[in-house]
N, C-alpha and C positions, 0 to 999 in steps of 0.2 A: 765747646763740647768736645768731649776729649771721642779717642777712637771705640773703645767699648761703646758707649752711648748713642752714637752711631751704628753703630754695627746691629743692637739690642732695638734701635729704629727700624731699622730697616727687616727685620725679622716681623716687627711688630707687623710693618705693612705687609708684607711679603701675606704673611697668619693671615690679616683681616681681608684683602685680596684674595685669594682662596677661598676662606670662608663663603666669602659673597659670592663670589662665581659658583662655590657648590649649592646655596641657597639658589641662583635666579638658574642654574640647569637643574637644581630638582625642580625648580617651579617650572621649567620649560616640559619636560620631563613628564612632572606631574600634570600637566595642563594635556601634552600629548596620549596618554595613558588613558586619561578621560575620556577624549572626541575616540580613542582608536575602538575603548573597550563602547559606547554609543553606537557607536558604527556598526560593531560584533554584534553588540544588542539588537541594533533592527532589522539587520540580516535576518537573524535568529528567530525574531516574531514577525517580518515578511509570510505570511502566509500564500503558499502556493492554491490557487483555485480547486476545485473537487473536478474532476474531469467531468462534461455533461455526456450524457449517454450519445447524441449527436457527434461529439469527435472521437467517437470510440469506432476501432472494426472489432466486434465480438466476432468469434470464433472457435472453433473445437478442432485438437491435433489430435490423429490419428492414425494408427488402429490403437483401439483400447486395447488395454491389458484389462485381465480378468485375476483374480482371487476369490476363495470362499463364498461363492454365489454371486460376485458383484463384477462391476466391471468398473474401471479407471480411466478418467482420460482429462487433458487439463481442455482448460476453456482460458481463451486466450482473448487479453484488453488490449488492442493495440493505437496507438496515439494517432488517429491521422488527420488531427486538427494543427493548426500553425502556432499552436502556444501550448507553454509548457503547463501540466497538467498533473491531480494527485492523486490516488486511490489511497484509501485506508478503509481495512474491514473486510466485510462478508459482500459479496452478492445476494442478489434472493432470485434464489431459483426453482421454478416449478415442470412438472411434465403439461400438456395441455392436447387436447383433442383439435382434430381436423377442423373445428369452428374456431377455436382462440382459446376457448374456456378452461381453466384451471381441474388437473385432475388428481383429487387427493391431497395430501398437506405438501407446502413447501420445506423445499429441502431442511434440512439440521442443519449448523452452523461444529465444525469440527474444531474442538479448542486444545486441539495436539501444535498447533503454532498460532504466538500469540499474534492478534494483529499489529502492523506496524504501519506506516506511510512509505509507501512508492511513488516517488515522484518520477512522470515520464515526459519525455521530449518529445518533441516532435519525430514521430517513428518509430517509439521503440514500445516496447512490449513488458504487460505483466501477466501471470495467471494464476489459476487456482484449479486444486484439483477436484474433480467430482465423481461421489461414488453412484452408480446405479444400483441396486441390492433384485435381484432374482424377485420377483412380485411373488412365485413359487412358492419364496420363504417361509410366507406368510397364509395365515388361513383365507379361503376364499371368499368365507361369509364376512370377514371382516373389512376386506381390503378390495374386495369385486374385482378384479383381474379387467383390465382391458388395452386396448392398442391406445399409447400416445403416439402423437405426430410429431412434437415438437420439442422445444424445450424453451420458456421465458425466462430471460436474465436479464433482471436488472442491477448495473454497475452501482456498487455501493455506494450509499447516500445519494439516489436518485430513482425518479418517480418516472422516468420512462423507462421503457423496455424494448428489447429486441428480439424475437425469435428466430432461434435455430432451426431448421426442418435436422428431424433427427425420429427414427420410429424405434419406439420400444416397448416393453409390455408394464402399464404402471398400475395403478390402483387408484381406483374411481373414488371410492371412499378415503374421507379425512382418516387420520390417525395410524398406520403405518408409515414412518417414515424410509420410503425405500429411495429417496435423494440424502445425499449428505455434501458439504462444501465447507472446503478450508477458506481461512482466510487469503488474501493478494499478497503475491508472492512475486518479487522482480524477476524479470526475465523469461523468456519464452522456457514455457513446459514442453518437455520431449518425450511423445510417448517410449515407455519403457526406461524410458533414462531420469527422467523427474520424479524424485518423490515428494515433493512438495513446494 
């Protein structure tokens, strides 16, 4: 075998060595890419619990601010259960009289921000703001003027509740909406400093 044909060998092998190794690292490669982009995937659909109203402190920061007959103030989700925990959405919330009872319609749902998911730790905080609207607004015979005491909120997507001792002047009768409420918003609301 003369020296070219040698040399033209060993080229050969050299090629098909490489070759191979760049097939079995894409296939390592490709194998790892797999499990990594799996693993991303179940991260991803892990779904976080709905917070239950039991590990929630509801609350209200204050002093409101006031606008155009109404008045502003957030209502505040805070985590004080030992697992991490989600809010997505509206609350529902109502004024209600010195017995429990619901007075007038439940709040409006304000779609100037969209809902998102908040997920909270252990301790920390979401909220949302709520308008009160002047009952004044509105006509008398429609809306019947009277003393709320409180306020019921229930944390979104959940069938308990909690009330606030809070007194205001609401409307006995359904169909003026003088509540309104944004969607859950991270992070504690500060009156005058949060707008949403």
């Amino acid at each position: 075998m003369n020296r070219q044909s040698v040399f033209a060998l060993r080229r050969v092998g050299i090629a098909a060595g490489v070759v191979a190794a760049a097939a079995l690292g894409g296939g390592v490669a490709a194998g790892a890419t797999t499990v990594s982009d799996s693993a991303n995937a179940a991260k991803a659909t892990a779904a976080v619990a709905a917070c239950a109203t039991s590990q929630l402190q509801v609350w209200y920061g204050q002093p409101a601010s006031g606008a155009a007959g109404s008045v502003y103030f957030p209502l505040e989700f805070s985590n004080t259960g030992t697992t991490t925990c989600a809010l997505d959405g509206y609350p529902g919330v109502s004024g209600v009289g010195a017995g429990g009872a619901q007075l007038g319609s439940s709040a409006t749902w304000n779609p100037v921000i969209a809902p998102s998911e908040v997920v909270l730790t252990p301790g920390s905080t979401a909220h949302v703001i709520l308008r009160v609207t002047d009952v004044g607004n509105y006509p008398a015979s429609t809306c019947e003027p009277t003393q709320a005491e409180g306020l019921r909120i229930y944390p979104p997507n959940q069938t308990a509740s909690v009330v606030l001792a809070y007194s205001f002047e609401a409307c006995a009768a359904a169909g003026d909406n003088y509540l309104a409420v944004d969607a859950v918003n991270a992070g504690v609301g500060i009156p005058f400093y949060t707008s949403s």
